[in-house]
C-alpha positions in Angstrom: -18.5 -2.0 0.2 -22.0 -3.3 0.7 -24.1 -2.6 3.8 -24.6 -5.1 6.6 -27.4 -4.5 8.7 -25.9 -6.5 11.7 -23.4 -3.2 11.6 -26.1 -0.9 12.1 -26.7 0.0 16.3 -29.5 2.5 15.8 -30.6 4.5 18.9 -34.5 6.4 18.6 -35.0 9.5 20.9 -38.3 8.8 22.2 -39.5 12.0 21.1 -38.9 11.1 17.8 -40.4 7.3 17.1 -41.6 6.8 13.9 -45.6 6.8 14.6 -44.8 10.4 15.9 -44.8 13.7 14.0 -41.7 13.0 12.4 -40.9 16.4 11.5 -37.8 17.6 12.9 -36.1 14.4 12.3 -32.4 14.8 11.9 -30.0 11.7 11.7 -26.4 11.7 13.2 -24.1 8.5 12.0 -20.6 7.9 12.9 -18.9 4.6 12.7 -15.9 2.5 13.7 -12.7 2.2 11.5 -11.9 -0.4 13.9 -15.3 -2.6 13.6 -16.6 -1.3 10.9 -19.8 -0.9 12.9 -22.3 2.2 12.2 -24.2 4.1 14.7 -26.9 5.8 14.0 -28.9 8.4 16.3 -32.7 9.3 15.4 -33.9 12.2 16.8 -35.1 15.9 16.4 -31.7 17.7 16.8 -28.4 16.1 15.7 -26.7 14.1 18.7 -24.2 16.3 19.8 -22.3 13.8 22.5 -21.8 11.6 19.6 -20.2 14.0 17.2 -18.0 16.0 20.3 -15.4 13.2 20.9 -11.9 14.0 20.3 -11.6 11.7 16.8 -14.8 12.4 15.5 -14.0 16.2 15.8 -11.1 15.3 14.5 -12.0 13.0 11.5 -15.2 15.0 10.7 -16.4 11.9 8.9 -19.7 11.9 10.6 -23.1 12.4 8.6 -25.8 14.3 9.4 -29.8 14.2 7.5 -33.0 15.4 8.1 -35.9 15.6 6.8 -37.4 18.9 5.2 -40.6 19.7 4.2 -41.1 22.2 1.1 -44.4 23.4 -0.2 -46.0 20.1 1.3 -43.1 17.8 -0.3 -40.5 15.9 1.6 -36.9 15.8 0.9 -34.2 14.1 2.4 -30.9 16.1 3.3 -27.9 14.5 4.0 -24.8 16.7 5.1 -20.9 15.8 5.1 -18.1 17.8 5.9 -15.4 18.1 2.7 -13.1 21.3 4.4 -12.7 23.9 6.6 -11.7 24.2 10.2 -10.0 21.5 11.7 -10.8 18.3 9.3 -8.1 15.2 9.0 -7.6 15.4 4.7 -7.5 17.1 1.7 -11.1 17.8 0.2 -11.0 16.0 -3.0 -10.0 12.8 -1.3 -12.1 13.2 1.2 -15.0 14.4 -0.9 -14.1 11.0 -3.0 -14.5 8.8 0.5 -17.7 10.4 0.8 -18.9 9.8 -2.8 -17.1 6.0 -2.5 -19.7 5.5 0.6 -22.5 7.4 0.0 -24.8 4.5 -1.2 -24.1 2.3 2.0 -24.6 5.8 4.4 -28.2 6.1 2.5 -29.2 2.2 3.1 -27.8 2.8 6.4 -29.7 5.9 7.0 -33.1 4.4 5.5 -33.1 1.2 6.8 -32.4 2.2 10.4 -35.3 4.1 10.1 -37.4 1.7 8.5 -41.0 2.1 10.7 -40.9 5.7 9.3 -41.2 4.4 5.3 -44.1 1.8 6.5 -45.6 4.4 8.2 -45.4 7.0 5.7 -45.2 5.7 2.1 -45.3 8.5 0.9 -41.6 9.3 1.4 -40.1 6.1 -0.4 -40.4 8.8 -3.7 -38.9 11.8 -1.8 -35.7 12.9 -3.2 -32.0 12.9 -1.9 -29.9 15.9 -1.9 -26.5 15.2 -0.6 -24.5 19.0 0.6 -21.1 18.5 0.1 -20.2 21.0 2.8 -16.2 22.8 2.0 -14.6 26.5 2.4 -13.7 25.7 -1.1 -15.8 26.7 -3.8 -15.3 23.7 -6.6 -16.2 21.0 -3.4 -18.8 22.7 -1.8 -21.8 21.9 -3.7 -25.0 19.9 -3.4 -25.9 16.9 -5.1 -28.8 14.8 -6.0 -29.1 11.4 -5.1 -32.2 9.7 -6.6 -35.2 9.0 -4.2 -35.2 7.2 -1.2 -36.8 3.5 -2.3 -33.7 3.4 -4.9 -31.9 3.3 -1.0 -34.2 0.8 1.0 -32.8 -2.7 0.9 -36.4 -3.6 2.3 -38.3 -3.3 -1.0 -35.4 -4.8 -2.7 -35.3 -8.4 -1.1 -39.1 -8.5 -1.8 
């Protein structure tokens, strides 16, 4: 599954535009089975309306990232619900439909967010660490993903 940009329906909190302090930034994406579209939230707190409907607290197949800074380095965390509580699927196959569509979430994720990168270079060699998030032990686990320009479809077409 490769990502489409004409998919992507990013919405910025105006606290948080790129040429701002951009730390807290958190991400919230959800998507259409439907459509296939992804929409993606960019703000300082998660976006809580769009994870509280009925099938997304159902599914728990949203994403959420942000951006932490540690000892003066940025990292990009990117969070996904495997098990526990209420959650549509067992966690291997879900945590497999994560793994399956983690590349296209991280284009989707950088390239929505785009203005941040040219703003602050810098982060294109932060590093990914994807939390597998699960009440059981074997699936809940964190994972690292590369760095963000191996993500940015930008850089890549030039």
């Amino acid at each position: 599954m490769s990502f489409n940009p004409k998919k992507l329906h990013v919405n910025y909190s105006e606290k948080c535009e790129a040429g701002k302090k951009f730390i807290p930034r958190r991400y919230t994406l959800t998507h259409s089975d439907s459509t296939g579209d992804l929409f993606l939230t960019i703000n300082c707190d998660y976006d809580e309306n769009q994870i509280s409907k009925l099938y997304t607290r159902f599914m728990r197949d949203e994403v959420l990232a942000e951006w932490i800074e540690d000892n003066n380095q940025y990292e990009l965390h990117i969070y996904v619900h495997v098990s526990g509580g209420f959650v549509f699927g067992w966690a291997r196959l879900r945590e497999r439909i994560f793994k399956f569509h983690m590349s296209l979430v991280l284009k989707a994720l950088i390239y929505g967010d785009k203005e941040l990168l040219e703003i602050y270079p810098i982060l294109k060699n932060a590093p990914i660490f994807v939390h597998f998030n699960s009440k059981k032990e074997k699936y809940n686990k964190v994972e690292d993903y590369g760095i963000v320009k191996d993500y940015n479809i930008i850089e890549r077409e030039q």
